[in-house]
C-alpha positions as CSV (number, residue, x, y, z in Angstrom):
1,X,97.8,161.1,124.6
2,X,95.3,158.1,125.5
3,X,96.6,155.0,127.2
4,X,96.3,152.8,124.3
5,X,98.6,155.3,122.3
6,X,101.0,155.7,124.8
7,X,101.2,151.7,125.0
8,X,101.8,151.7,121.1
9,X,104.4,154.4,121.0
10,X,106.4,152.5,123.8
11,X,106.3,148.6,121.8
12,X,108.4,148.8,119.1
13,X,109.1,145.7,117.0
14,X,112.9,144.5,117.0
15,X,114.7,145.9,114.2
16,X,117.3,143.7,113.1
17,X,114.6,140.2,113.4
18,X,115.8,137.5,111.8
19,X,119.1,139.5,110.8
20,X,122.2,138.1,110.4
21,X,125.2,140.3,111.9
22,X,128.7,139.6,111.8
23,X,131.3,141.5,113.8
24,X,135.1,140.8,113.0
25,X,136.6,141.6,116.6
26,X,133.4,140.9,118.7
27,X,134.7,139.3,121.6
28,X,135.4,142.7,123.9
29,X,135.2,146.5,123.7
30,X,133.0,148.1,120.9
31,X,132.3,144.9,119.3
32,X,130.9,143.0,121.3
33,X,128.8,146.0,122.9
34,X,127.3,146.1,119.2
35,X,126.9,142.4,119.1
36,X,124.5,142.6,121.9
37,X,122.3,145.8,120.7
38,X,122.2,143.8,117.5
39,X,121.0,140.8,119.3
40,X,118.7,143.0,121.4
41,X,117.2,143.8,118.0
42,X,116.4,140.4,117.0
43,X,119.2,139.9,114.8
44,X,121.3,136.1,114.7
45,X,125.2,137.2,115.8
46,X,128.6,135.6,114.1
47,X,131.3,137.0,116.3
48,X,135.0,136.4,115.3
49,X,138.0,137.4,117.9
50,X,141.6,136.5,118.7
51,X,141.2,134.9,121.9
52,X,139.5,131.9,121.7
53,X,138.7,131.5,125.6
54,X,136.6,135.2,125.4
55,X,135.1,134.2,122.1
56,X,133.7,131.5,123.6
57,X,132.6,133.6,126.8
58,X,130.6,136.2,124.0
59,X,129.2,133.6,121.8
60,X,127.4,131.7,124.7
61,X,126.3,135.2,126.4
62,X,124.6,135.6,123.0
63,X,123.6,132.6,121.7
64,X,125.6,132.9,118.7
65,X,124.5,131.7,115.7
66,X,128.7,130.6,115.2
67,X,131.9,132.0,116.0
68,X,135.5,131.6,114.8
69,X,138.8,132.3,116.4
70,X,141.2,133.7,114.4
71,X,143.2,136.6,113.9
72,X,141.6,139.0,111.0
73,X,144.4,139.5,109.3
74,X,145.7,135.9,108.2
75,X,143.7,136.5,105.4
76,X,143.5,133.4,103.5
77,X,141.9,132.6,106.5
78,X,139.5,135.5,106.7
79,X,138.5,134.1,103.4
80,X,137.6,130.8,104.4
81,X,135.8,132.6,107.0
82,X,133.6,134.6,104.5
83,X,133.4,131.1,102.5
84,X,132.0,129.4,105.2
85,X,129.0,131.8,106.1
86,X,125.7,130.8,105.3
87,X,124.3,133.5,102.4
88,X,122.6,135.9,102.6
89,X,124.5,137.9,105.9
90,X,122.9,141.6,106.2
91,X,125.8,143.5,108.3
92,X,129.5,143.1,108.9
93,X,131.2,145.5,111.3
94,X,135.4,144.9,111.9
95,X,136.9,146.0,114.9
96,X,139.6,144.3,114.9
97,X,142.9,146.1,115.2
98,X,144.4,148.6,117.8
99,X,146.3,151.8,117.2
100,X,150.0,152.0,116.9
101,X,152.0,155.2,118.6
102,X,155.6,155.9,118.0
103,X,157.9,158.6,116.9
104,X,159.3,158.1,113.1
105,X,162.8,157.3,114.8
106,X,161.0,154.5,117.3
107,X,158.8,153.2,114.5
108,X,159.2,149.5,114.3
109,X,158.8,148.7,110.9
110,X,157.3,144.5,111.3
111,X,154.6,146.0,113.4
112,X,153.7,149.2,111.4
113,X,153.1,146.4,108.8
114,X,151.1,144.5,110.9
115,X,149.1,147.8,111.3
116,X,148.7,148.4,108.3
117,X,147.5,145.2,107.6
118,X,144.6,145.8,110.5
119,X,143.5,149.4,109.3
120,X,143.8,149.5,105.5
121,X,144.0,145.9,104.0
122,X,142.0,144.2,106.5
123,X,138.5,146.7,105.1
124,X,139.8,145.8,101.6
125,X,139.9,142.3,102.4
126,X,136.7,142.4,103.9
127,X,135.2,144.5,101.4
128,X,136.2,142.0,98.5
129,X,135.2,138.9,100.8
130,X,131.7,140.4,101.3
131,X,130.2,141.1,98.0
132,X,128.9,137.5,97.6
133,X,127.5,137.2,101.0
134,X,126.0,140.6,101.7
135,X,122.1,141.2,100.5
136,X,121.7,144.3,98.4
137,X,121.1,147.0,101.0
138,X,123.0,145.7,103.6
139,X,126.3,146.9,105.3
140,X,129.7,147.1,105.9
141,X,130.7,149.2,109.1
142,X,134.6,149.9,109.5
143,X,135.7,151.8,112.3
144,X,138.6,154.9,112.3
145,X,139.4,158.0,114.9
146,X,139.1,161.1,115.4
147,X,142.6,161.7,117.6
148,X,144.8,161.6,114.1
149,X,143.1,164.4,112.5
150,X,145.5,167.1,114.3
151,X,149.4,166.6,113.4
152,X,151.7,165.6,116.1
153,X,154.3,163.5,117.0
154,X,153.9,159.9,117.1
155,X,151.0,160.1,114.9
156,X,152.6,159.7,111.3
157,X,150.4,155.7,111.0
158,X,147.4,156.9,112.6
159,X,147.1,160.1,110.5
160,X,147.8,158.2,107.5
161,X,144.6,155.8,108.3
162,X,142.6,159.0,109.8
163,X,142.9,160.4,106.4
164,X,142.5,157.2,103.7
165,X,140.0,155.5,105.5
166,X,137.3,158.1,104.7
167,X,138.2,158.5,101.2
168,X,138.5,154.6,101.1
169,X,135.1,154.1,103.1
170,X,133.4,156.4,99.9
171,X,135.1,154.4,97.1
172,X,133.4,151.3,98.4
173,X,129.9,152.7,98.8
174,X,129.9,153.1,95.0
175,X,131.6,150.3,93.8
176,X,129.9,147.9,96.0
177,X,126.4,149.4,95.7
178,X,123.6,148.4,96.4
179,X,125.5,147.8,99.8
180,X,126.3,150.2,101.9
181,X,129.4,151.0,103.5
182,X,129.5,153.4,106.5
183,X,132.6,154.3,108.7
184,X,132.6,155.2,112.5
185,X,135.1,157.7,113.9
186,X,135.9,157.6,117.4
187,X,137.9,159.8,119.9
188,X,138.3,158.2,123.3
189,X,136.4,154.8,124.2
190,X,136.5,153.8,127.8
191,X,137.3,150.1,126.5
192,X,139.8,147.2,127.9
193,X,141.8,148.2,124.9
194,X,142.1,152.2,125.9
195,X,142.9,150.7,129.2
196,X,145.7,148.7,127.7
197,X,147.4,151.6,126.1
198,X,147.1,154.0,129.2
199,X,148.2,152.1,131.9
200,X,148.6,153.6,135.1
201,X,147.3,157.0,133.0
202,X,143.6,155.6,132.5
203,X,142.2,157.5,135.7
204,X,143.6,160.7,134.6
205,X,142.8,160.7,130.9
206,X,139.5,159.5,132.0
207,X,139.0,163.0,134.7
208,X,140.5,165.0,132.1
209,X,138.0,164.1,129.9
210,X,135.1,164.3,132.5
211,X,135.4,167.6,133.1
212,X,136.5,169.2,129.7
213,X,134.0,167.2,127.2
214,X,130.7,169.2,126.2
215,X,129.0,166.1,127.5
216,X,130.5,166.1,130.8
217,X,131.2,161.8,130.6
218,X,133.4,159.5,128.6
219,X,132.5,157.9,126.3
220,X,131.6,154.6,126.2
221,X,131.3,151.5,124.0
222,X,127.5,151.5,124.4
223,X,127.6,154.6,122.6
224,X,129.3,153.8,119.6
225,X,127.2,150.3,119.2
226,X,123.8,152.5,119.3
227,X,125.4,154.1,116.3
228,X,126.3,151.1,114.9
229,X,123.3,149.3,115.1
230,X,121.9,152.9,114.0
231,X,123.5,152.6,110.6
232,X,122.6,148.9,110.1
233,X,118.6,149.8,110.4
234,X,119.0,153.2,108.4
235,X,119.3,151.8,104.8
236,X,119.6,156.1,103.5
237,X,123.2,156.1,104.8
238,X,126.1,155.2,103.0
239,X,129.9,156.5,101.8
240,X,129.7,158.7,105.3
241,X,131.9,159.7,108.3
242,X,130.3,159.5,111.5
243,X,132.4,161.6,114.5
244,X,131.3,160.1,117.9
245,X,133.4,161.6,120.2
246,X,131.3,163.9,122.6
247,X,132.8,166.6,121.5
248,X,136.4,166.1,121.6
249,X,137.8,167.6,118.7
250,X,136.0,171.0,120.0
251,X,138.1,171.6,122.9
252,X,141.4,169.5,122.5
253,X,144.3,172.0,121.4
């Protein structure tokens, strides 16, 4: 390999340039990680988040083209939201929303619904929101799991999502065709929100998983944004599962 071909083969031009990308949950965790290989690509960044104080932190690290503070699942506000954007957007990923564990007799039934509201009408909402404002060809990314895939206790909500959400994620890639709608199945995420959930358990779960995953590490949010940011640029993928969770669904019994 000559010089001059080894200097083309490492410059690449950006792949998202002049891209518009909005994430729904992109002030921590996976979506902001994706908002910044987005950005890295040369795409403009709309970020969205709960907290307005770390909103404001993302959009600046980012130069955002705009940001809005809400939560995703008022949703006459997430339509005002979608309203609002300038047209066309190419990409809209949601993170938002956080998993909900609790035996059937525990299950408190206002926050199921607020979880239900966050995995299964929060896509539709977005989904219906989207259609004016996405360009033919562009996408829709919605996130799911891997963990609720084998029955156990605890697990009746997260099963239920584990199961529609692919079957949903399909239904949308042909009715809202030419865009594409792709969905991203994590296991474990070393992420503020895992830490959340795990408490005082995080340094264990995260050994455990060290030493029994075929890829010998964690996995981290910089791995599921190169997947996401993956899926933006590959314009043959649509109505798909993608499993990114090195592994774990191999060896956890």
């Amino acid at each position: 390999m000559t010089t001059a071909t080894t200097a083309s083969a490492s410059f690449r031009e950006p792949q998202l340039l002049g891209q518009t990308v909005v994430v729904l949950g992109g002030s921590a965790g996976i979506g902001l990680e994706t908002a910044r290989r987005a950005r890295a690509e040369g795409a403009n960044i709309v970020l969205t988040g709960r907290n307005p104080e770390r909103l404001q932190h993302a959009a600046i690290e980012l130069d955002a083209l705009s940001s809005a503070a809400f939560d995703a699942t008022d949703f006459d506000r997430l339509k005002q939201f979608f309203d609002e954007l300038p047209t066309p957007i190419d990409h809209v990923m949601v993170t938002a929303g956080a998993p909900l564990y609790a035996r059937l007799t525990d299950i408190d039934f206002e926050q199921a619904r607020r979880n239900v509201d966050q995995h299964l009408w929060l896509p539709l909402h977005v989904a219906r929101n989207a259609i004016a404002k996405v360009r033919p060809g562009g996408t829709l990314l919605f996130m799911s799991g891997t963990g609720g895939r084998r029955p156990a206790v605890g697990m009746a909500l997260s099963s239920a999502f584990t199961a529609a959400l692919p079957a949903l994620t399909k239904v949308l890639a042909i009715e809202l065709a030419p865009i594409r709608v792709n969905l991203i199945a994590p296991g474990f995420v070393d992420t503020p929100l895992s830490a959340k959930l795990l408490g005082d358990h995080l340094d264990e779960r995260r050994a455990q998983l060290r030493s029994t995953l075929p890829i010998g590490r964690v996995v981290e949010p910089e791995d599921i944004a190169a997947l996401a940011v993956h899926l933006m640029m590959n314009t043959a993928l649509t109505g798909a599962t993608y499993d990114i969770d090195g592994g774990q669904q191999l060896v956890e019994a």
